[in-house]
PDBQT receptor file of N, H, CA, C and O in Angstrom, charges set to zero:
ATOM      1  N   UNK A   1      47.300-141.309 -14.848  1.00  0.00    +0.000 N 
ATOM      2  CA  UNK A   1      46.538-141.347 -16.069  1.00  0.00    +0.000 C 
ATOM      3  C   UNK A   1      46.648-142.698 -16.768  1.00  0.00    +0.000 C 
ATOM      4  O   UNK A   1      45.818-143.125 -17.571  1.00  0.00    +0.000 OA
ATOM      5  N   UNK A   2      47.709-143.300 -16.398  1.00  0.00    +0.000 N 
ATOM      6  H   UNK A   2      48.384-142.953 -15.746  1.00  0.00    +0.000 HD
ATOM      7  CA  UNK A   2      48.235-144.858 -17.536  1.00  0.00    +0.000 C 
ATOM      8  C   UNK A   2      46.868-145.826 -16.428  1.00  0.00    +0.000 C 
ATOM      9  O   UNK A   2      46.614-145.797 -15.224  1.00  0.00    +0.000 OA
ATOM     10  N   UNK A   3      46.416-146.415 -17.334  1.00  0.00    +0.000 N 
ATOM     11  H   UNK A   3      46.622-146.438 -18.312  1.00  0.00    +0.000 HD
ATOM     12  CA  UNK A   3      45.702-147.537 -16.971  1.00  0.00    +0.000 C 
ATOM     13  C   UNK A   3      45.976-149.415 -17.877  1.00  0.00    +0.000 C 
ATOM     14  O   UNK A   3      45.530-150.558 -17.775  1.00  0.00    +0.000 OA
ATOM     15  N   UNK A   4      46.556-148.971 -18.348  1.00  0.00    +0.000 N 
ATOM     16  H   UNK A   4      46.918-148.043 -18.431  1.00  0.00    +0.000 HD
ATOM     17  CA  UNK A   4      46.925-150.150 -18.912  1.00  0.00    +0.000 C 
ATOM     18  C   UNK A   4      48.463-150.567 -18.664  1.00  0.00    +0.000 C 
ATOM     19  O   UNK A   4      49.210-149.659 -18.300  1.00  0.00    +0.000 OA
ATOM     20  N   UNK A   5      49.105-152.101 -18.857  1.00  0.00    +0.000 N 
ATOM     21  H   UNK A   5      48.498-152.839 -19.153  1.00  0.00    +0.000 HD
ATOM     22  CA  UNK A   5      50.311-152.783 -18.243  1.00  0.00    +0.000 C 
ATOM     23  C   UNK A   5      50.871-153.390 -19.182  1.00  0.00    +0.000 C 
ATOM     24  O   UNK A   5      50.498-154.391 -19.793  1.00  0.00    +0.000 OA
ATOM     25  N   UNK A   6      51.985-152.629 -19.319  1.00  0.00    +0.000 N 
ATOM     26  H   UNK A   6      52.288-151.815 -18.822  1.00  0.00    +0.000 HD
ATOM     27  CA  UNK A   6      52.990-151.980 -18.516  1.00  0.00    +0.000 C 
ATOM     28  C   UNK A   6      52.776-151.043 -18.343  1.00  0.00    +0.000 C 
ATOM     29  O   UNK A   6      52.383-150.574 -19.412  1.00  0.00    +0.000 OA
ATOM     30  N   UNK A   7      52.761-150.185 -17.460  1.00  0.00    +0.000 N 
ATOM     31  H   UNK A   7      53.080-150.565 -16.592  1.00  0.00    +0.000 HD
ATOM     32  CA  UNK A   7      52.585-148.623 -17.166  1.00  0.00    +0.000 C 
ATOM     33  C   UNK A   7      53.514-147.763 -18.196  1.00  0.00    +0.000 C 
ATOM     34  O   UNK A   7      54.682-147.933 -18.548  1.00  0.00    +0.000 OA
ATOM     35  N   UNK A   8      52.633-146.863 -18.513  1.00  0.00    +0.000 N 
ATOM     36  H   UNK A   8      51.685-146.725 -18.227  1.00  0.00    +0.000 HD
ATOM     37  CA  UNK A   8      53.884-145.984 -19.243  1.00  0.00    +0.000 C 
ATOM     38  C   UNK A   8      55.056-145.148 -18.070  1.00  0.00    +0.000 C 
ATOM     39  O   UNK A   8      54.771-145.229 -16.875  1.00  0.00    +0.000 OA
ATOM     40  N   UNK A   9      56.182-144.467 -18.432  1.00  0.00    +0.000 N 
ATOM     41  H   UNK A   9      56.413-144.401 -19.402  1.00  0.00    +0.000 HD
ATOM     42  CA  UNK A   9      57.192-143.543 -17.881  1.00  0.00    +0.000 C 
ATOM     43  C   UNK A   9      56.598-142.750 -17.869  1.00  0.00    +0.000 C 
ATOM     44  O   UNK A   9      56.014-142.373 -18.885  1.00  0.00    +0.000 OA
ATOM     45  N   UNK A  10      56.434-141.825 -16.062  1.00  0.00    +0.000 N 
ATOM     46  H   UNK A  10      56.909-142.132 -15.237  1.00  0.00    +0.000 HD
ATOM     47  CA  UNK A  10      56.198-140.283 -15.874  1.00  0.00    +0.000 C 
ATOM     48  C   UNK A  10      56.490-139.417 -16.499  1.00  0.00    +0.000 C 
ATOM     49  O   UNK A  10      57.354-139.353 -17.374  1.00  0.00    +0.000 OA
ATOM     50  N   UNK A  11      55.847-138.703 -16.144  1.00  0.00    +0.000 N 
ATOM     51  H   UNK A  11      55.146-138.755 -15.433  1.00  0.00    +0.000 HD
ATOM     52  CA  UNK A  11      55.757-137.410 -17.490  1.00  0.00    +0.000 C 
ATOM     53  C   UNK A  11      57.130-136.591 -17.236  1.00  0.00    +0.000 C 
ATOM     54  O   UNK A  11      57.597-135.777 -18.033  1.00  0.00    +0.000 OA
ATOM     55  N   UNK A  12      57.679-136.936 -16.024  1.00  0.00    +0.000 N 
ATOM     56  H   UNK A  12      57.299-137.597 -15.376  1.00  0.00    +0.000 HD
ATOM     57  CA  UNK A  12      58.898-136.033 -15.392  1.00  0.00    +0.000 C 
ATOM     58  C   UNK A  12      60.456-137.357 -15.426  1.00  0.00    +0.000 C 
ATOM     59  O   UNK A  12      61.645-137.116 -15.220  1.00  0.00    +0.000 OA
ATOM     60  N   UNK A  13      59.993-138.277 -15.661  1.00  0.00    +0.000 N 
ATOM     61  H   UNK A  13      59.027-138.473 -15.829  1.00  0.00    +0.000 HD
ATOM     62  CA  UNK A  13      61.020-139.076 -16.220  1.00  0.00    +0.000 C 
ATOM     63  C   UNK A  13      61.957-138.965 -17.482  1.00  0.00    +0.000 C 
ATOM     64  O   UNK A  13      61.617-138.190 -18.376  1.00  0.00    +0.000 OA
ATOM     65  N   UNK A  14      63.140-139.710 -17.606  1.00  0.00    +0.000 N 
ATOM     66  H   UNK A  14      63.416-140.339 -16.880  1.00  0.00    +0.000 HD
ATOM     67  CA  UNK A  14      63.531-139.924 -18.771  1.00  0.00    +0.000 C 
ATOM     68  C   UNK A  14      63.310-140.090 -20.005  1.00  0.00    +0.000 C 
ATOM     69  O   UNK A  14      63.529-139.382 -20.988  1.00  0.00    +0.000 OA
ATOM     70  N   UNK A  15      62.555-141.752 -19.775  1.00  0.00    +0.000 N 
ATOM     71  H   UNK A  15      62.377-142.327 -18.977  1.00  0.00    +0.000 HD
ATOM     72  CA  UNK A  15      61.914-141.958 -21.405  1.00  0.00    +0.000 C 
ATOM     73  C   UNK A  15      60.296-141.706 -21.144  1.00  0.00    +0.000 C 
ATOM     74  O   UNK A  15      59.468-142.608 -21.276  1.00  0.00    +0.000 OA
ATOM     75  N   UNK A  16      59.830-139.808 -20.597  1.00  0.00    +0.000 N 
ATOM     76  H   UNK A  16      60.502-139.076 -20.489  1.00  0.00    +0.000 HD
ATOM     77  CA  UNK A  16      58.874-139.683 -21.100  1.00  0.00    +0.000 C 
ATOM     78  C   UNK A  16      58.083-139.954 -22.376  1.00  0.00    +0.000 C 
ATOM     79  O   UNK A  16      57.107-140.701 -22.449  1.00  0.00    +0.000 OA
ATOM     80  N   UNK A  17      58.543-139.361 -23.220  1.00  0.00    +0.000 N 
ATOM     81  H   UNK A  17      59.336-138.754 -23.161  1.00  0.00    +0.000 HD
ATOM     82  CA  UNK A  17      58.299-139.210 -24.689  1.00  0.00    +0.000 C 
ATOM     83  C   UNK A  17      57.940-140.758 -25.132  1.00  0.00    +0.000 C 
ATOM     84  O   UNK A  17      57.611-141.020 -26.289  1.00  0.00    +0.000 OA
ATOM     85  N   UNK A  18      58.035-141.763 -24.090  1.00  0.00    +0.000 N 
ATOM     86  H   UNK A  18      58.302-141.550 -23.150  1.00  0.00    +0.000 HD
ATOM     87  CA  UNK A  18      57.729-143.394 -24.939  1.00  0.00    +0.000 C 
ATOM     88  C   UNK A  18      56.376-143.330 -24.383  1.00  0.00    +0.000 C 
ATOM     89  O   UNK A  18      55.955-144.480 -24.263  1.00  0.00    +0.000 OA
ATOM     90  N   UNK A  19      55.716-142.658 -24.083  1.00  0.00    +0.000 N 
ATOM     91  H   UNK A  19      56.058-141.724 -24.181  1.00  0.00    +0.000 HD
ATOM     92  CA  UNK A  19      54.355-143.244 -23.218  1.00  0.00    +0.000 C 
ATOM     93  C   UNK A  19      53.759-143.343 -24.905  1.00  0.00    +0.000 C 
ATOM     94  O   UNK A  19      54.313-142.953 -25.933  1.00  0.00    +0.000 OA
ATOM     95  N   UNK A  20      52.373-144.046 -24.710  1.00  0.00    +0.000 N 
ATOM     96  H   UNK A  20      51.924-144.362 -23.874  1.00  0.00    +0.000 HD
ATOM     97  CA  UNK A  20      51.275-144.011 -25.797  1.00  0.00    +0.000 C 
ATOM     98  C   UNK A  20      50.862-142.615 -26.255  1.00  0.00    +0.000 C 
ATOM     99  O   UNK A  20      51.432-141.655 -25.735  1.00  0.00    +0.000 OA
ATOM    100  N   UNK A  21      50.378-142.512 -26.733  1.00  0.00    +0.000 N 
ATOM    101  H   UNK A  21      49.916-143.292 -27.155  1.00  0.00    +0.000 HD
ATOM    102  CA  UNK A  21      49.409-141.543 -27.299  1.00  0.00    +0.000 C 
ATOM    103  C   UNK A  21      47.972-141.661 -27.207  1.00  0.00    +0.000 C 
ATOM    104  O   UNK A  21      47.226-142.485 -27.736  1.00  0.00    +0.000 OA
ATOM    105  N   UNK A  22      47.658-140.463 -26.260  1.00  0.00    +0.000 N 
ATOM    106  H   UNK A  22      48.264-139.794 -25.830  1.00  0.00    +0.000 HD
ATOM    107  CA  UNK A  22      46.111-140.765 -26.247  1.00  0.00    +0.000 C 
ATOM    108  C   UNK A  22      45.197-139.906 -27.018  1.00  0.00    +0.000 C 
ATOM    109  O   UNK A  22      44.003-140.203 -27.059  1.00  0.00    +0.000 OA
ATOM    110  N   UNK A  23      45.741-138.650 -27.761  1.00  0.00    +0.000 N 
ATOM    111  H   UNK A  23      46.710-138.409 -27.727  1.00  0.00    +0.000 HD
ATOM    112  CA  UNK A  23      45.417-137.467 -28.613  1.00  0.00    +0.000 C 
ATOM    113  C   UNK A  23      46.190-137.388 -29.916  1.00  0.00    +0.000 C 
ATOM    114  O   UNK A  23      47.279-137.941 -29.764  1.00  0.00    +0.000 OA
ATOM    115  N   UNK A  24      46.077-137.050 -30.772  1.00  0.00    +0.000 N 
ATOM    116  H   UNK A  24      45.192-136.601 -30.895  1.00  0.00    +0.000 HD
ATOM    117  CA  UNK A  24      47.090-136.660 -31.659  1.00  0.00    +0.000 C 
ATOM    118  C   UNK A  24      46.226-135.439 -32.550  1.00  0.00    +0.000 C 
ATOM    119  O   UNK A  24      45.056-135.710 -32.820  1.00  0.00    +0.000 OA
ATOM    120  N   UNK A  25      46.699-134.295 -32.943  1.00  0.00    +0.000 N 
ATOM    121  H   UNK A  25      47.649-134.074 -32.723  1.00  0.00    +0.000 HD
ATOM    122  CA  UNK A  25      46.526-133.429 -33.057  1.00  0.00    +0.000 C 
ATOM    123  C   UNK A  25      47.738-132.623 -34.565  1.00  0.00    +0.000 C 
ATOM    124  O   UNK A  25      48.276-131.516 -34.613  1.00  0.00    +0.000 OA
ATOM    125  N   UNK A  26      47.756-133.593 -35.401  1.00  0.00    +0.000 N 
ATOM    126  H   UNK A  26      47.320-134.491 -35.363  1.00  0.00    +0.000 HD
ATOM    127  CA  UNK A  26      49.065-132.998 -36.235  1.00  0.00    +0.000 C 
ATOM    128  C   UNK A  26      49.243-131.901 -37.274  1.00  0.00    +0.000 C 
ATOM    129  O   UNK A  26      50.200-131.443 -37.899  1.00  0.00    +0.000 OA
ATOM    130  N   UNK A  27      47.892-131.654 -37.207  1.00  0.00    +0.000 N 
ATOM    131  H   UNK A  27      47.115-132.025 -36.700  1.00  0.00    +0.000 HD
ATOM    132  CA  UNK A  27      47.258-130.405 -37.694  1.00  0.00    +0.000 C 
ATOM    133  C   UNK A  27      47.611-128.630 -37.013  1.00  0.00    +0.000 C 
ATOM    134  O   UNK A  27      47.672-127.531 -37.566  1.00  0.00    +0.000 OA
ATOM    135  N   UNK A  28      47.766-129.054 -35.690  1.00  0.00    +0.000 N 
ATOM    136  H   UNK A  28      47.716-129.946 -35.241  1.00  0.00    +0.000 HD
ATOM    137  CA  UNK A  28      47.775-128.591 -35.016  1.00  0.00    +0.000 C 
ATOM    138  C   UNK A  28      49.496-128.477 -34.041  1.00  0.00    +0.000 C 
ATOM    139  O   UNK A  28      49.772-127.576 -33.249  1.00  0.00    +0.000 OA
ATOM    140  N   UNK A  29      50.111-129.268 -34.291  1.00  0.00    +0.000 N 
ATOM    141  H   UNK A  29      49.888-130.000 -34.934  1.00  0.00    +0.000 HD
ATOM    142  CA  UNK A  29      51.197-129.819 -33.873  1.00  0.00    +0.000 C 
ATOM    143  C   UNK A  29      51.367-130.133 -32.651  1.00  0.00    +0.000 C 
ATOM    144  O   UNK A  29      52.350-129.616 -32.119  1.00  0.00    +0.000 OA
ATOM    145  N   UNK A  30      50.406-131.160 -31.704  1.00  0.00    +0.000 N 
ATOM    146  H   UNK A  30      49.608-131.580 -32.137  1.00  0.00    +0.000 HD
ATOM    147  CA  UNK A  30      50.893-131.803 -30.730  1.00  0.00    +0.000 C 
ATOM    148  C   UNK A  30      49.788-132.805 -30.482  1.00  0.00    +0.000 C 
ATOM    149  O   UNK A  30      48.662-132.870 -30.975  1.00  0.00    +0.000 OA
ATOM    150  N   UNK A  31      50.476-133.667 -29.476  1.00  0.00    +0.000 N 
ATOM    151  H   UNK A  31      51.390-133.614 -29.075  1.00  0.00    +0.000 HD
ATOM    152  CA  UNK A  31      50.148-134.584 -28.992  1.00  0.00    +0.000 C 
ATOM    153  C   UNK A  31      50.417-134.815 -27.543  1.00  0.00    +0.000 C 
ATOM    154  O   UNK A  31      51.414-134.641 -26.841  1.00  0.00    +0.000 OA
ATOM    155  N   UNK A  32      48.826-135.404 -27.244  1.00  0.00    +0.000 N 
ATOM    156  H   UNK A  32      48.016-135.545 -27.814  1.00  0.00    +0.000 HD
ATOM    157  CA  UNK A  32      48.714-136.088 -25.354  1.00  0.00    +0.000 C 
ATOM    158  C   UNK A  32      49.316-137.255 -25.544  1.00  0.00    +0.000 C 
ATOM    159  O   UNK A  32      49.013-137.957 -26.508  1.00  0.00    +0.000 OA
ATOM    160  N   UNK A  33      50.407-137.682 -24.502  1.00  0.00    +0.000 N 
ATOM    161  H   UNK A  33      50.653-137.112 -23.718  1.00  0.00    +0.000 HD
ATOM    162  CA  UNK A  33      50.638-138.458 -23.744  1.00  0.00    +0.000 C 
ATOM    163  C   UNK A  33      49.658-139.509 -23.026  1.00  0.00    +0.000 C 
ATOM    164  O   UNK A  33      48.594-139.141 -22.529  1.00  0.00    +0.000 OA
ATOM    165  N   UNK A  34      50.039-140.675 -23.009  1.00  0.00    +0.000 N 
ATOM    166  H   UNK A  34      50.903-140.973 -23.413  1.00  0.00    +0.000 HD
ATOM    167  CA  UNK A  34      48.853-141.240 -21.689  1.00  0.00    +0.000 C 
ATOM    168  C   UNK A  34      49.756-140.336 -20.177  1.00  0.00    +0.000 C 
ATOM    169  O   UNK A  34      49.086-139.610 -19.442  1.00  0.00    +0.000 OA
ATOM    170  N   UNK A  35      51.008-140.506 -19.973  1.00  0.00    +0.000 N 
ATOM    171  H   UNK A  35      51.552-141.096 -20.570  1.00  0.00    +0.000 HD
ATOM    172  CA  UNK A  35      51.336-140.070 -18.571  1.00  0.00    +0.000 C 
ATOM    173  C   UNK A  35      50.835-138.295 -18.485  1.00  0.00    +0.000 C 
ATOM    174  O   UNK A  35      51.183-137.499 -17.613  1.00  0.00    +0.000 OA
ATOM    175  N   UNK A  36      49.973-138.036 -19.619  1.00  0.00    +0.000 N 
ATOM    176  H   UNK A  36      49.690-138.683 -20.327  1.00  0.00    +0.000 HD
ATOM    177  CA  UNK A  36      49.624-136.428 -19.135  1.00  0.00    +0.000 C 
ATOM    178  C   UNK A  36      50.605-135.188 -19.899  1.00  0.00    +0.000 C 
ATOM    179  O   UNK A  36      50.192-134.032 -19.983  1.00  0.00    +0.000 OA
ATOM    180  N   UNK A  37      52.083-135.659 -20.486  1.00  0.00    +0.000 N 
ATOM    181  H   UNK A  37      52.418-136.598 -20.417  1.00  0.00    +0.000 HD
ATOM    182  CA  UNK A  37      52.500-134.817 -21.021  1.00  0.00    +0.000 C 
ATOM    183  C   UNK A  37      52.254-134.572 -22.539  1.00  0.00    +0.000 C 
ATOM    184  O   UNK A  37      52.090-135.473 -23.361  1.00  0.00    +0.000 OA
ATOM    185  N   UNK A  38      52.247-133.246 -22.804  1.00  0.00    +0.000 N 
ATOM    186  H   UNK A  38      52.380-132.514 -22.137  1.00  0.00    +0.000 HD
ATOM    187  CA  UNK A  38      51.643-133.079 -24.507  1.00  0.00    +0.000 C 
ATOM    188  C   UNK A  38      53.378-132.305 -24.685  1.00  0.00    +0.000 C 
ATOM    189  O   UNK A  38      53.975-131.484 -23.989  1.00  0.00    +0.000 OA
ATOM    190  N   UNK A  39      53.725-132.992 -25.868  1.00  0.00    +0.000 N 
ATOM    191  H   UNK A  39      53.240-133.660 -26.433  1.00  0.00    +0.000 HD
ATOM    192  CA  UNK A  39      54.886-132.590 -26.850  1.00  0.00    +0.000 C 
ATOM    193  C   UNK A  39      53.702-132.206 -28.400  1.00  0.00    +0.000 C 
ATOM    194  O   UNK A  39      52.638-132.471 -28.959  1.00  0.00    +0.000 OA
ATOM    195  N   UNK A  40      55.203-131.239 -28.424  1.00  0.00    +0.000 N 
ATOM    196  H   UNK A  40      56.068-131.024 -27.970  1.00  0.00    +0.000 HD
ATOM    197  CA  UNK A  40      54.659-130.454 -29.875  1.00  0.00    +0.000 C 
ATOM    198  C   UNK A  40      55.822-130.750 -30.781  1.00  0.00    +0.000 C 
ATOM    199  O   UNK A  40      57.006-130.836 -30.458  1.00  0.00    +0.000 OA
ATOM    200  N   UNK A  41      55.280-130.892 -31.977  1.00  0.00    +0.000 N 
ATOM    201  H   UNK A  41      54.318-130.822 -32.240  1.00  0.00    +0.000 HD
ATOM    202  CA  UNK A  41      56.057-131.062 -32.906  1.00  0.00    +0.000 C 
ATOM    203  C   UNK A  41      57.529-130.453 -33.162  1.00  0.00    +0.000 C 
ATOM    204  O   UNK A  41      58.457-130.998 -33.760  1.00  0.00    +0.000 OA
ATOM    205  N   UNK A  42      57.495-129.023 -32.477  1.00  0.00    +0.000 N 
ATOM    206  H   UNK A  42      56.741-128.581 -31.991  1.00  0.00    +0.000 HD
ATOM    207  CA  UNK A  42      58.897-128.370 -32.627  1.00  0.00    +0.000 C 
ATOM    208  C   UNK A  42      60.069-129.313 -31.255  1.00  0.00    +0.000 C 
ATOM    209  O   UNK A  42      61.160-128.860 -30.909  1.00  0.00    +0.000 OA
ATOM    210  N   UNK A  43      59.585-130.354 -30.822  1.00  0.00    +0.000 N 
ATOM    211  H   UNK A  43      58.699-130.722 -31.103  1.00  0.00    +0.000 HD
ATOM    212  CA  UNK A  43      60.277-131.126 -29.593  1.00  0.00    +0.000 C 
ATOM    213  C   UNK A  43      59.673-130.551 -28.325  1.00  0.00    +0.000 C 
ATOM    214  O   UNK A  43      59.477-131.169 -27.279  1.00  0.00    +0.000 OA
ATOM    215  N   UNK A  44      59.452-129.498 -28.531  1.00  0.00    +0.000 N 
ATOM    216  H   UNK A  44      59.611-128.996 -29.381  1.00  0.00    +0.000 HD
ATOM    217  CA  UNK A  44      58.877-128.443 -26.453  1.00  0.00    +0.000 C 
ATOM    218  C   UNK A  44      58.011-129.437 -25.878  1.00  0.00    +0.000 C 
ATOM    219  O   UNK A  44      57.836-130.389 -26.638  1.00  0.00    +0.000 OA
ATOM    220  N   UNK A  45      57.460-129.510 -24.858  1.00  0.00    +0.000 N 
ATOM    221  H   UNK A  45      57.602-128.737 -24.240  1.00  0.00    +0.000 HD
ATOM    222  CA  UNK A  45      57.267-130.111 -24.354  1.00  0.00    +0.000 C 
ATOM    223  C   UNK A  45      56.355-129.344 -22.940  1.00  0.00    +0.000 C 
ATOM    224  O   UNK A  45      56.840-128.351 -22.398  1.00  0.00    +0.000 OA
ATOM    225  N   UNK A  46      54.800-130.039 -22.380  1.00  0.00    +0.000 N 
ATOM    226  H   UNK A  46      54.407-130.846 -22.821  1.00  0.00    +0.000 HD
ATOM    227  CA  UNK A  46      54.124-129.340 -21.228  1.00  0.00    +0.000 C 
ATOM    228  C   UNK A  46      54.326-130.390 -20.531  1.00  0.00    +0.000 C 
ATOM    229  O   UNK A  46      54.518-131.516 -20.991  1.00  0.00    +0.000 OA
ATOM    230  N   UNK A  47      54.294-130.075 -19.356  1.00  0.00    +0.000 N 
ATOM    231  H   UNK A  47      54.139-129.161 -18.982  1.00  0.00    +0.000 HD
ATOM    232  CA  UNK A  47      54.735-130.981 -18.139  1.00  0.00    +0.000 C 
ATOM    233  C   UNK A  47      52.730-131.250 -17.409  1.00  0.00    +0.000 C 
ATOM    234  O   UNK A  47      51.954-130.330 -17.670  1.00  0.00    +0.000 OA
ATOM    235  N   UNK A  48      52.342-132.101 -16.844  1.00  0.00    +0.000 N 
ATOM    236  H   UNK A  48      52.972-132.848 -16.632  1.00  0.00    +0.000 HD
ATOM    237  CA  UNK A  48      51.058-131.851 -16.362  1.00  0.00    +0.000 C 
ATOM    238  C   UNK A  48      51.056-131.276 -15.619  1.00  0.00    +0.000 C 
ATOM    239  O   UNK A  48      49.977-131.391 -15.038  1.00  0.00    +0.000 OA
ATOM    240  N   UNK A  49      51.907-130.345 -14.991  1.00  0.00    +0.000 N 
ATOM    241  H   UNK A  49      52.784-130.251 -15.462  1.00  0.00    +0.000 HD
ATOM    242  CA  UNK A  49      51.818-129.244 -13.343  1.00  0.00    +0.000 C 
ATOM    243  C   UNK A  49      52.218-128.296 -14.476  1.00  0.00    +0.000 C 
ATOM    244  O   UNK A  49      52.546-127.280 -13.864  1.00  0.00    +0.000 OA
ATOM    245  N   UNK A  50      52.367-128.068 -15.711  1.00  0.00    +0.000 N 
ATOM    246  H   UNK A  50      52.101-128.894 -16.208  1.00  0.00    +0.000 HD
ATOM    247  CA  UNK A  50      52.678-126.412 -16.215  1.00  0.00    +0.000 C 
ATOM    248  C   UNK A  50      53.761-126.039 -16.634  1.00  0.00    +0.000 C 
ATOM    249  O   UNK A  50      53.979-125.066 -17.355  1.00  0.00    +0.000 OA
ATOM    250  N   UNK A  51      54.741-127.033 -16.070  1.00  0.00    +0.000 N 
ATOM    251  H   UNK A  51      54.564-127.824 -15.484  1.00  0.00    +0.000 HD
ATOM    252  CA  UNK A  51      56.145-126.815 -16.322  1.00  0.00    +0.000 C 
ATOM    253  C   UNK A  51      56.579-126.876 -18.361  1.00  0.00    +0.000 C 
ATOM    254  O   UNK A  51      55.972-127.464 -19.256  1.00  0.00    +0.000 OA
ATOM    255  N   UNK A  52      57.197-126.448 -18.392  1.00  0.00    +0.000 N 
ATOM    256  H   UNK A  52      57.691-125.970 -17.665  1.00  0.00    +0.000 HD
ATOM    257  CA  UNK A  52      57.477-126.045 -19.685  1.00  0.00    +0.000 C 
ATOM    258  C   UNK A  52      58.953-126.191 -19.921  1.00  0.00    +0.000 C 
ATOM    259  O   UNK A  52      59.845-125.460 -19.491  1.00  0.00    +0.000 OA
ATOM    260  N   UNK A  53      59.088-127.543 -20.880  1.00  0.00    +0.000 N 
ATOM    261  H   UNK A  53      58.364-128.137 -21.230  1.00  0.00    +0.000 HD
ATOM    262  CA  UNK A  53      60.397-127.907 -21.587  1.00  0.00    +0.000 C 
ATOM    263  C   UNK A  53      60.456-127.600 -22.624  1.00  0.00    +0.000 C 
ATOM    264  O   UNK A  53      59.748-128.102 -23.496  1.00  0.00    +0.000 OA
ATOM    265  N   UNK A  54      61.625-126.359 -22.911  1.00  0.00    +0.000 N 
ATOM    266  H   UNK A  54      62.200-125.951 -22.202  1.00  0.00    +0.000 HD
ATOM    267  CA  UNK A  54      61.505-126.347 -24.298  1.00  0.00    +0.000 C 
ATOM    268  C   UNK A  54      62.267-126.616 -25.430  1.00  0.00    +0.000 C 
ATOM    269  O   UNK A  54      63.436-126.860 -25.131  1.00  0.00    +0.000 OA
ATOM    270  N   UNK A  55      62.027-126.661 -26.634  1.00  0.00    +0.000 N 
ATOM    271  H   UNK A  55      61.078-126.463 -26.877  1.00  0.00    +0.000 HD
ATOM    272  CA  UNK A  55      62.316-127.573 -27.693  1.00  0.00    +0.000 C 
ATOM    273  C   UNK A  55      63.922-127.936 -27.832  1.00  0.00    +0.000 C 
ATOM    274  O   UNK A  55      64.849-127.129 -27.912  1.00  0.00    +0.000 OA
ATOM    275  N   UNK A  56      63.990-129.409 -27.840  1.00  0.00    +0.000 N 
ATOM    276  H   UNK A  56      63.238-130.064 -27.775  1.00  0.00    +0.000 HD
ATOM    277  CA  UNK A  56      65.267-129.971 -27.745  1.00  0.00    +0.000 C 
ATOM    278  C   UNK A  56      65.762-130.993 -28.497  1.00  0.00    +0.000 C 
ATOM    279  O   UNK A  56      66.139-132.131 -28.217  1.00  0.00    +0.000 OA
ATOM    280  N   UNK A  57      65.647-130.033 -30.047  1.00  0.00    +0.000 N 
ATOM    281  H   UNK A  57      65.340-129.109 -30.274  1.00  0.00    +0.000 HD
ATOM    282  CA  UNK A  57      66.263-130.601 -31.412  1.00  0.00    +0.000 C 
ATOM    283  C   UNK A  57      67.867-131.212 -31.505  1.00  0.00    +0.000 C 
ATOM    284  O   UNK A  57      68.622-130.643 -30.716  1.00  0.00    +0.000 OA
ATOM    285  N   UNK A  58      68.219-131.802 -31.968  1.00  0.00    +0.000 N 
ATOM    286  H   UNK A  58      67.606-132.264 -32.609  1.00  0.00    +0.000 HD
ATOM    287  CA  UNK A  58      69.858-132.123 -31.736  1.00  0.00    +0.000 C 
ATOM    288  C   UNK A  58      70.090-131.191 -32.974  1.00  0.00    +0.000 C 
ATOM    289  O   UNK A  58      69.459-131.026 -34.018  1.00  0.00    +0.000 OA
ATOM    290  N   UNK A  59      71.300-130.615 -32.430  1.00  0.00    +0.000 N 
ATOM    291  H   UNK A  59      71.813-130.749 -31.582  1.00  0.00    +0.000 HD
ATOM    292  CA  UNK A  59      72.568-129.691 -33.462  1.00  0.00    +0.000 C 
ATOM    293  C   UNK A  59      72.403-129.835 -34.542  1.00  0.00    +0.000 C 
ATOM    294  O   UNK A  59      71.975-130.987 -34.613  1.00  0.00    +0.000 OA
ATOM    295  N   UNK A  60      72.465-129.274 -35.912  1.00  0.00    +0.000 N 
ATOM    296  H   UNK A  60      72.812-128.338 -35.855  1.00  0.00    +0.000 HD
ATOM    297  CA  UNK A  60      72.671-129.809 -37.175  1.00  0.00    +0.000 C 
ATOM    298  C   UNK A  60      73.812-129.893 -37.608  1.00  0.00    +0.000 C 
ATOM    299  O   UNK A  60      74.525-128.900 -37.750  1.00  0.00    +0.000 OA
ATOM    300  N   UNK A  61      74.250-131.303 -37.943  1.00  0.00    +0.000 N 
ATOM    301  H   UNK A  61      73.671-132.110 -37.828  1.00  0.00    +0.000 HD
ATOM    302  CA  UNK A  61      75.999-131.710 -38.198  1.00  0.00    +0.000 C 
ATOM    303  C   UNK A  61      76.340-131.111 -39.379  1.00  0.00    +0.000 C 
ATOM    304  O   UNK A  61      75.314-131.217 -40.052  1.00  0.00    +0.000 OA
ATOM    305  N   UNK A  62      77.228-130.499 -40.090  1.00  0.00    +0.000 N 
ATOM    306  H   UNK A  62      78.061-130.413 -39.544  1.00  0.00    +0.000 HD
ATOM    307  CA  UNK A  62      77.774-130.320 -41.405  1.00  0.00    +0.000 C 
ATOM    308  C   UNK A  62      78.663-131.564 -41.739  1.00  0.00    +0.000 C 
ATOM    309  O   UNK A  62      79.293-132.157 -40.863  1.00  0.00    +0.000 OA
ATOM    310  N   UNK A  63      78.675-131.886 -42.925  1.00  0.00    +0.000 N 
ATOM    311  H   UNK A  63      78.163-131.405 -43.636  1.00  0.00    +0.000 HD
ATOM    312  CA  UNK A  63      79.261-132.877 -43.651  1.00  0.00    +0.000 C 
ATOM    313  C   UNK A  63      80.425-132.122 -44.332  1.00  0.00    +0.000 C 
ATOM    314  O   UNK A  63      80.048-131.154 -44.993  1.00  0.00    +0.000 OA
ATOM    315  N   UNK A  64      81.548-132.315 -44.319  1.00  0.00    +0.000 N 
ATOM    316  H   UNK A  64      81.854-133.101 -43.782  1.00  0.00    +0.000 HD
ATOM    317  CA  UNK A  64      82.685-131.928 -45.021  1.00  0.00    +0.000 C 
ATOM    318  C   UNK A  64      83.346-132.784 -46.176  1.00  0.00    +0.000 C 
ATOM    319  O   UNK A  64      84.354-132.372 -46.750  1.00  0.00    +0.000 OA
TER     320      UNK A  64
């Protein structure tokens, strides 16, 4: 799907989540990827084959 250089990171890579944005939808809560993956605002995440990551907020720390 990336047509422009530098290529973005696969949708099944690490630093997916850095590709561009080719949709944004915040109304709605998500956004296309150029590499094809759409993340939603709660962190989850669609893979372009279907696969389904889901939401992967970090812990909430307490302050003492």
């Amino acid at each position: 799907m990336c047509t422009h250089t530098p290529h973005c990171p696969t949708a099944d890579g690490p630093a997916a989540e850095s590709a561009r944005s080719v949709a944004s939808h915040p109304e709605q809560g998500w956004s296309l990827l150029c590499n094809g993956l759409v993340v939603f605002e709660d962190t989850g995440e669609l893979l372009p084959d279907g696969r389904v990551v889901p939401p992967h907020r970090p812990l909430a720390t307490v302050a003492v």
